[in-house]
GUKEMAR-995194 format. One record per atom (N, C-alpha, C): y, z, x. Coordinates in steps of 0.001 Angstrom, whole numbers, plus 500000, padded with zeros to 6 digits. Example, Ala and Ser with C-alpha at 12.3 -4.5 7.8 and 13.67 -1.06 7.14 Angstrom:
<nodes>
494310507800513190;495500507800512300;496700507800513200;497750507080512850;498940507140513670;500030507870512900;
</nodes>
This chain:
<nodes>
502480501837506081;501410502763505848;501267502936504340;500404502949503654;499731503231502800;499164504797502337;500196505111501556;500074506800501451;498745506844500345;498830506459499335;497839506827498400;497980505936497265;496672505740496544;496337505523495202;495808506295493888;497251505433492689;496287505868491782;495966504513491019;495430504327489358;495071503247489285;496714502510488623;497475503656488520;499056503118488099;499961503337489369;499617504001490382;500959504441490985;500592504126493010;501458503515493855;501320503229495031;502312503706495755;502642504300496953;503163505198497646;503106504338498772;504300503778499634;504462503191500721;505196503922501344;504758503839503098;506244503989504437;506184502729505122;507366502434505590;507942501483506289;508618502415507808;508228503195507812;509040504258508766;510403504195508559;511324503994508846;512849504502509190;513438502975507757;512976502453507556;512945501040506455;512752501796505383;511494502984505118;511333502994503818;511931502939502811;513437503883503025;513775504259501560;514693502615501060;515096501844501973;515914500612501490;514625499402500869;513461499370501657;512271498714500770;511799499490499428;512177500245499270;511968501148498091;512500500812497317;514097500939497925;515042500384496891;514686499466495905;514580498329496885;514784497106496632;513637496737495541;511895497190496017;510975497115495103;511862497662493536;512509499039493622;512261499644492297;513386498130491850;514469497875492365;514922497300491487;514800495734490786;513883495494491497;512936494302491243;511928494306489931;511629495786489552;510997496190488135;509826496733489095;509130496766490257;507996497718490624;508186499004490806;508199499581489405;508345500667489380;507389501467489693;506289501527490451;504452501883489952;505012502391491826;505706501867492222;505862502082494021;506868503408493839;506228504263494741;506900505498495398;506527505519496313;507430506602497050;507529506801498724;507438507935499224;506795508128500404;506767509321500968;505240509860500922;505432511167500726;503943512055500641;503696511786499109;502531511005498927;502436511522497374;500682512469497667;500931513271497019;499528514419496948;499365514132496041;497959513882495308;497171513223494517;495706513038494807;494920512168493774;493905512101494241;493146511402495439;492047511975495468;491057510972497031;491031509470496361;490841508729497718;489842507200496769;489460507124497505;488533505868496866;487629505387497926;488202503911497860;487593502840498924;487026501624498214;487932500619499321;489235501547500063;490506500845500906;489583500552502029;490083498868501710;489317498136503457;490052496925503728;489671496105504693;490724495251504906;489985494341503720;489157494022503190;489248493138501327;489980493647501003;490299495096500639;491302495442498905;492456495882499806;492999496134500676;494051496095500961;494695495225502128;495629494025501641;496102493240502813;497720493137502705;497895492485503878;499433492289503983;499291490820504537;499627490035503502;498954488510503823;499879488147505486;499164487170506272;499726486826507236;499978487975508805;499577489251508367;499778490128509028;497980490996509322;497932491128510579;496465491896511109;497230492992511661;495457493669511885;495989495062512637;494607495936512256;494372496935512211;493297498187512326;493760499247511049;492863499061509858;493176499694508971;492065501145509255;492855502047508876;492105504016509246;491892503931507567;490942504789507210;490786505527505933;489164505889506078;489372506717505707;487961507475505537;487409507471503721;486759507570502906;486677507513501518;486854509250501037;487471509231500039;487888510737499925;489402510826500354;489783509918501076;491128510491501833;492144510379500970;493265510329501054;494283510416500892;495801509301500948;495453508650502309;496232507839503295;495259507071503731;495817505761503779;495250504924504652;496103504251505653;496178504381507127;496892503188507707;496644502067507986;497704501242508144;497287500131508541;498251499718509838;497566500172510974;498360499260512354;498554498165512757;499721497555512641;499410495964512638;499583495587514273;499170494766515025;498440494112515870;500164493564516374;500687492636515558;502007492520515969;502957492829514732;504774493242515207;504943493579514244;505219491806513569;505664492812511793;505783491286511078;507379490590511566;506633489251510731;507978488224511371;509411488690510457;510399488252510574;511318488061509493;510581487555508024;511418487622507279;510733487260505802;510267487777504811;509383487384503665;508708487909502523;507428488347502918;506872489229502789;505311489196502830;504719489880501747;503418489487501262;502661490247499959;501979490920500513;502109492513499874;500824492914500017;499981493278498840;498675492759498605;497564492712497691;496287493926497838;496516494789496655;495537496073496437;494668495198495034;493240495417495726;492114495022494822;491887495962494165;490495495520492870;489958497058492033;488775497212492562;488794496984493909;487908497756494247;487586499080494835;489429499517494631;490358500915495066;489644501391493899;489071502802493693;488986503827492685;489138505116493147;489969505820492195;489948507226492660;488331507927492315;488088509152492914;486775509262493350;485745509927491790;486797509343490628;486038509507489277;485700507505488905;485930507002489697;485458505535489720;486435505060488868;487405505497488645;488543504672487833;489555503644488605;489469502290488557;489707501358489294;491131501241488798;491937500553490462;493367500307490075;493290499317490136;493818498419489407;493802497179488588;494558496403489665;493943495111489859;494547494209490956;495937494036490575;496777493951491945;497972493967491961;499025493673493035;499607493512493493;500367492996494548;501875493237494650;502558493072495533;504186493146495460;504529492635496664;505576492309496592;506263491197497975;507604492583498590;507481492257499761;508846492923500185;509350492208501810;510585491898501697;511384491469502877;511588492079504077;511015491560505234;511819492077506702;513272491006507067;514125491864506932;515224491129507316;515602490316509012;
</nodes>
């Protein structure tokens, strides 16, 4: 799930995974990833273009203004690496775009 954007900072859950994918991002140098509730601003712009999890489908929720976006995936993912890729076409709702970007994280 996809808690929120800013044009520096991304907020992931993994449910009961999160805090060890967390880990692992911060110590990889993605430091821009936090976890949990982040309260912050609305955006707009999250759709399945600017936000993917390559190799992985499912039913992304977000309304523009919101907060959270989910993304239900269809099946879960396999073992392995997967990327997920945020476009600039994310802006918080003063049109300030978060700069394309991506990060990989492992299902064991």
């Amino acid at each position: 799930m996809l808690h929120d954007l800013m044009p520096d900072v991304v907020t992931i859950s993994f449910g009961s995974r999160t805090a060890d994918i967390w880990q692992r991002l911060r110590q990889r140098g993605w430091t821009f990833v936090g976890k949990g509730e982040w309260k912050n601003e609305p955006v707009l712009g999250v759709s399945h273009n600017s936000f993917k999890i390559a190799g992985a489908g499912g039913t992304l929720h977000f309304a523009t203004g919101d907060r959270k976006a989910t993304l239900t995936l269809r099946h879960p993912l396999r073992r392995g690496t997967h990327r997920v890729t945020l476009t600039g076409v994310i802006a918080d709702m003063t049109l300030n775009r978060l700069a394309r970007t991506g990060f990989t994280f492992r299902v064991p």
